[in-house]
Structure formats: structure tokens, C-alpha cells
C-alpha positions in Angstrom: -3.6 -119.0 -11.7 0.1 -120.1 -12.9 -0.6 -118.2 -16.2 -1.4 -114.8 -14.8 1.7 -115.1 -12.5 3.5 -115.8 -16.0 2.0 -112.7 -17.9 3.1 -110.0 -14.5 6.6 -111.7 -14.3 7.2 -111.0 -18.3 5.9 -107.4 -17.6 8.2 -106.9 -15.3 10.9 -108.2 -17.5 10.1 -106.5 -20.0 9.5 -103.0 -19.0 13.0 -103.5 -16.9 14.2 -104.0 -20.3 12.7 -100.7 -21.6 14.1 -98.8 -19.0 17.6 -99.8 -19.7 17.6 -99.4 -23.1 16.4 -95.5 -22.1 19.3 -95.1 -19.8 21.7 -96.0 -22.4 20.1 -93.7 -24.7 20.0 -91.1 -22.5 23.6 -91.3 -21.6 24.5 -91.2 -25.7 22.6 -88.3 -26.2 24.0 -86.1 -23.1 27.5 -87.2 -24.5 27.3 -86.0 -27.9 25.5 -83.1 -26.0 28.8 -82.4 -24.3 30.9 -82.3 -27.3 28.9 -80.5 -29.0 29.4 -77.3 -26.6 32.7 -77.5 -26.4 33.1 -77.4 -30.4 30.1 -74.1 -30.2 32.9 -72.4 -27.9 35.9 -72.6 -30.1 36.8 -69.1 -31.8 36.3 -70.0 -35.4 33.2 -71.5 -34.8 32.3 -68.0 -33.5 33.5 -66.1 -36.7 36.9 -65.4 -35.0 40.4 -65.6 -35.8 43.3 -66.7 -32.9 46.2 -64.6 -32.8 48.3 -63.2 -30.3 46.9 -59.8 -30.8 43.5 -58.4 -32.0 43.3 -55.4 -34.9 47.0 -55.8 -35.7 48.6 -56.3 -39.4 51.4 -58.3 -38.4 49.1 -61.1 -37.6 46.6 -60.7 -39.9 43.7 -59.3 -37.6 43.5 -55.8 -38.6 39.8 -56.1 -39.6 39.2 -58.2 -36.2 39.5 -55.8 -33.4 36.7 -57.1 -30.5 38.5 -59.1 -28.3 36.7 -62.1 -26.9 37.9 -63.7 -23.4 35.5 -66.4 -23.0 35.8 -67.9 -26.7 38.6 -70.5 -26.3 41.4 -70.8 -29.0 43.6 -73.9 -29.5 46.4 -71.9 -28.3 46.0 -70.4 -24.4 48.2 -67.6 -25.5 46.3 -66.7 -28.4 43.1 -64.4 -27.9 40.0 -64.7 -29.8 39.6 -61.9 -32.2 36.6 -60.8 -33.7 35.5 -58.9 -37.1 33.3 -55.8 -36.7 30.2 -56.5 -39.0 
């Protein structure tokens, strides 16, 4: 009787110990999730150049002329500029 007591008790233990380790998985992989979006939503990542102004020589974006507001740049007063394809 002792032994099957034994066998339920190290189930317990053990499948508490499985869970754990899937909650610290799971929080790893939502982290690197998170960075991960942030670096898809930077403007060179997106095929864009920062500047203060789009489609003008003086800062080298004549051939990017689409603007893009919610493409961040490193800069707040830069905008995201975009090339026509």
C-alpha cells in the first residue's frame, strides 16, 4: 500500500516539475518575441532611410519620397522615408 502512495507522490513531483520548466520557457520565448517586433518596426529594417525630410537632396532622400508615420526611427524628429520600387 506504502508503495503506491510513493509512485502518485513522485507524479505529482514530477509533473509539478514539468510545468515549471514550461513556464520558464514560455516566458523566454514571449521575451525574445517582444524584441523581436520592436527591431521589425525600425525604418531600416523596413527598407527606409531617417531623415528630417522625405524626397529631398539635401538629405540624401530624393529617391525616398513615401513618407511612413508608424515606422519608428532612432531620432523622433526624423521621419521614415521610403524608396518607390
Amino acid at each position: 500500500m506504502k508503495k503506491a502512495q510513493g509512485l502518485s507522490l513522485n507524479t505529482i513531483v514530477i509533473a509539478a516539475i514539468v510545468v515549471l520548466v514550461l513556464i520558464v520557457l514560455s516566458v523566454i520565448f514571449i521575451r525574445s518575441l517582444g524584441g523581436f517586433s520592436e527591431n521589425s518596426a525600425s525604418c531600416e529594417v523596413q527598407g527606409g532611410k531617417c531623415a528630417a525630410a522625405c524626397g529631398d537632396i539635401a538629405y540624401g532622400t530624393q529617391d525616398y519620397t513615401i513618407q511612413r508615420s508608424n515606422v519608428a526611427c532612432s531620432d523622433e524628429t526624423q521621419v521614415c522615408c521610403l524608396q518607390i520600387k
